[in-house]
TIZA-140247 format. One record per residue: z, y, x of N, C-alpha, C in turn. Coordinates in steps of 0.02 Angstrom, whole numbers, plus 50000, padded with zeros to 5 digits. Example, Ala and Ser with C-alpha at 12.3 -4.5 7.8 and 13.67 -1.06 7.14 Angstrom:
# residues 2
503904971650660503904977550615503904983550660503544988850642503574994750684503945000250645
END
This chain:
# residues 206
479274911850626479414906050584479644908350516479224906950460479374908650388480244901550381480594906750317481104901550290480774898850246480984892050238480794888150170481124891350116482024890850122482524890550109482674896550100482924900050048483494908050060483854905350001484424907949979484804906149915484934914549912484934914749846485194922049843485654922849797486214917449811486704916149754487344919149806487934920749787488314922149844488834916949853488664910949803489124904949842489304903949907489974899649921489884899350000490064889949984489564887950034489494878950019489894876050059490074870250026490594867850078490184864650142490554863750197490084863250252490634857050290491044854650274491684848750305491934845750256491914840250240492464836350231493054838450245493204838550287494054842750305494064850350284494534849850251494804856650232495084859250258495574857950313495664860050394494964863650402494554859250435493744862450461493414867750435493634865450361493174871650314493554878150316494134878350325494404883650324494434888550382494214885450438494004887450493493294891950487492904888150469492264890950460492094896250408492624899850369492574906350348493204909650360492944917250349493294920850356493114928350330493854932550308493614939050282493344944050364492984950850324492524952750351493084956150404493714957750382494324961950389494684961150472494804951950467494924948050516494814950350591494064949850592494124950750667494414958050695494544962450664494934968350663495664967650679496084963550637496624960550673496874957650723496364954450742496334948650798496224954050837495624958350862495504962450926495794967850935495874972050880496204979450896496664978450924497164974050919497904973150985497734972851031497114967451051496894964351124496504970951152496234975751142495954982151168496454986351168497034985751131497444992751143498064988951197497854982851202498364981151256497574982951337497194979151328496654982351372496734989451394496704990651364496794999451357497425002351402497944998251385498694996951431498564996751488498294989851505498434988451568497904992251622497234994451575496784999251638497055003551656497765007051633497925011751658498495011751671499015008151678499615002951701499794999351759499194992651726499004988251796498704991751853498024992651821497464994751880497675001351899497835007151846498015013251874497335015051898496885015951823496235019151839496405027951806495935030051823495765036151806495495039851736495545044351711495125043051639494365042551641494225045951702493315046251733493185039251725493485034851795493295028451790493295022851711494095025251681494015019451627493535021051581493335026451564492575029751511491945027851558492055025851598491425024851630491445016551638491845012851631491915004351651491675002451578492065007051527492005006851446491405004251413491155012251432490355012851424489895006751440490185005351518489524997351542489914993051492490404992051469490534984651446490104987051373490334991751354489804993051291489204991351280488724994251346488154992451352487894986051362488374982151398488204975251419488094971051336488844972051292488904970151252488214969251214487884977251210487124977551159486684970551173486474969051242486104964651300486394957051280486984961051277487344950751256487384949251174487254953051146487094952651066486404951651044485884951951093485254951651100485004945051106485524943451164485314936951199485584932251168486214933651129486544925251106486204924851039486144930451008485654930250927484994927450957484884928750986483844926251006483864920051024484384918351096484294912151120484934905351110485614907551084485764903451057485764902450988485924907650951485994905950891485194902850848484854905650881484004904450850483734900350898484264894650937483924888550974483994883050931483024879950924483164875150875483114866950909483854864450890483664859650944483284852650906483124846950925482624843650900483144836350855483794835250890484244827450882484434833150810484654827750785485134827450712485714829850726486174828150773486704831050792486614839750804486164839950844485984847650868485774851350820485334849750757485284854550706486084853250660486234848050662487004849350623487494856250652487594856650725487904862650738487424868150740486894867450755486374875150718486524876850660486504871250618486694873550538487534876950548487984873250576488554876450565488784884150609488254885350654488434890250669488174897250658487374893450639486924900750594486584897850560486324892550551485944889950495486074891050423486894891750433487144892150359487114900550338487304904450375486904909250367486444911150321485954909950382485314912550357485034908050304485234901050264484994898650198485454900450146485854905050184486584907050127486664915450150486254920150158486354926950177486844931350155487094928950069487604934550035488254929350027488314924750070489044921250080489384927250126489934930550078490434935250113490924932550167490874927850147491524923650206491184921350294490394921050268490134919050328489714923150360489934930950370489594936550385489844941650453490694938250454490754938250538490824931250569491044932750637491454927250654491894925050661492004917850655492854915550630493084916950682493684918150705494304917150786494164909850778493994904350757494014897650803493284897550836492994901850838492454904450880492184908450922492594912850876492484919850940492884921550990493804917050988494184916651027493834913651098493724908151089493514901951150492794907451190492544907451152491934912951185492224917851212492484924951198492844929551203493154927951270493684922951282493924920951330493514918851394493094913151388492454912351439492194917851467491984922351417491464927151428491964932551483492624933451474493294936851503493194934551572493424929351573493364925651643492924925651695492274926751666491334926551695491464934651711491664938651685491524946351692491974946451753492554942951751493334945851794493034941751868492484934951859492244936151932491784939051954491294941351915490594945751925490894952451947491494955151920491474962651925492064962951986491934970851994492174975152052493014973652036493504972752071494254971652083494744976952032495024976651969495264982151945494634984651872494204982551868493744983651813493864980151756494034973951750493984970451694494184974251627494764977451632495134978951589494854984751553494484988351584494014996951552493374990651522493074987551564492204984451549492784980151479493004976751471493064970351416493174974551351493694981251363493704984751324492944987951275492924990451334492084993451276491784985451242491604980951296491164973751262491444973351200492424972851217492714971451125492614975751054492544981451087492434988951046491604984551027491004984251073490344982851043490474977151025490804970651019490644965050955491024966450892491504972850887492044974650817491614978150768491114984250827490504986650771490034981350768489594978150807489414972050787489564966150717489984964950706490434961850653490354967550591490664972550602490604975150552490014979750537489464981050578488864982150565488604976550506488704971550528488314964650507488734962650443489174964650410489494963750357489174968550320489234975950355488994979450294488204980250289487634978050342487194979050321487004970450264487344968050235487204965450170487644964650131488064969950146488474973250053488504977050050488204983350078488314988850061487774994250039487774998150028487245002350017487215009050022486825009550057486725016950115486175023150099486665027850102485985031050075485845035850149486035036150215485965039350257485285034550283484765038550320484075036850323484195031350382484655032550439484775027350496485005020050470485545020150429485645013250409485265012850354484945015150337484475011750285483845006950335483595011950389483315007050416483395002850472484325002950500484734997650528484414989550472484534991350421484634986750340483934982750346483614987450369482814985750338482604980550404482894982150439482654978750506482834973350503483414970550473483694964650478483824960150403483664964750358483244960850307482774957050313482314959550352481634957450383481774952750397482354952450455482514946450491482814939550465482974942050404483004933250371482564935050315482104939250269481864936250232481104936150258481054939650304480034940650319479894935550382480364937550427480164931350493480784933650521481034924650538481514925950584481444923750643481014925350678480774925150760480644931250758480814936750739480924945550761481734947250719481634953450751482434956550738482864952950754483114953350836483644950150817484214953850841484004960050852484604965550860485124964250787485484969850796485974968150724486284974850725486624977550764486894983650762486664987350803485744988350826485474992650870484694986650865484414991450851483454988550870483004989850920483854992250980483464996251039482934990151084483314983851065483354978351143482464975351103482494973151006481884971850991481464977051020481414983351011480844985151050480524986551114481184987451160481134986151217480854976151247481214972151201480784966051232480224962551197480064967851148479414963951090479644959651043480264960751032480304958550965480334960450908480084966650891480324971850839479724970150780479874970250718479394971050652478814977950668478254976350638477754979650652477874983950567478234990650582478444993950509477744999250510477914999850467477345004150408477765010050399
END
């Protein structure tokens, strides 16, 4: 699907009437760094506190939450955030949750995610793991997941302000340039283009 729409101004538009609301809906790139580094170094606590894991096991629970994380950055960029729904209501929260985004790409404020978003998720997603997984895991697996959405976040900040001259993020950059200015029904990795080419979604590069 081509954009109609790109702005390449770095305004950020107002998006509420309430200034309560609006202020919700941005945030510095800095933020989610505050918010999580406590919640993993308390994680970090209790895997080896509470549970009284091992260093083998917690590098190894780490690692899957890491990995899961890549899989779940795959799936909510592809299938929620790029679900277009058809009511007026439903593209109103598309627009507010990536729409604005991607018709606003160099808005600095809207380049991670706010905590009145990523908290409530974060938490769900906590809960879903702590019944899926093995008795004593949560705390190693949530850790790595939090570690992969912090580079996530800040992957995705700096691949559109920064400028790289190492050959990997140059073509981290290129991949997801693509992805909002050439077609955005590919790329929808963000901090890894392993999952586009493994499920066919990857740009056909030259």
């Amino acid at each position: 699907m081509k954009k109609n729409f790109i702005s390449n101004s770095s305004e950020s538009i107002r998006m509420f009437k309430s200034s309560f609301l609006e202020s919700l809906s941005k945030v510095h790139y800095y933020v989610p760094l505050i918010v999580y580094i406590p919640v993993i170094s308390y994680l970090i606590y209790l895997s080896f506190i509470d549970a009284k894991m091992d260093f083998l096991s917690f590098g190894l629970w780490l690692l899957i939450g890491l990995f899961v994380w890549t899989i779940s950055e795959y799936i909510l960029h592809r299938f929620v955030f790029h679900f277009y729904p058809k009511s007026g209501i439903g593209k109103r929260i598309h627009f507010i949750f990536h729409g604005v985004h991607h018709d606003y790409p160099n808005d600095s404020k809207r380049l991670v995610m706010p905590p009145s978003a990523s908290i409530p998720m974060a938490l769900g997603l906590y809960f879903l793991f702590l019944y899926l997984l093995p008795a004593g895991t949560i705390y190693a697996f949530f850790t790595g997941f939090l570690i992969g959405y912090l580079i996530y976040d800040m992957v995705h900040y700096a691949l559109h302000h920064a400028n790289f001259k190492s050959s990997f993020w140059k073509k981290l950059k290129q991949h997801h340039m693509l992805h909002h200015y050439s077609d955005s029904t590919k790329g929808y990795g963000v901090s890894s283009a392993i999952w586009d080419k493994v499920l066919g979604s990857d740009f056909e590069k030259k």
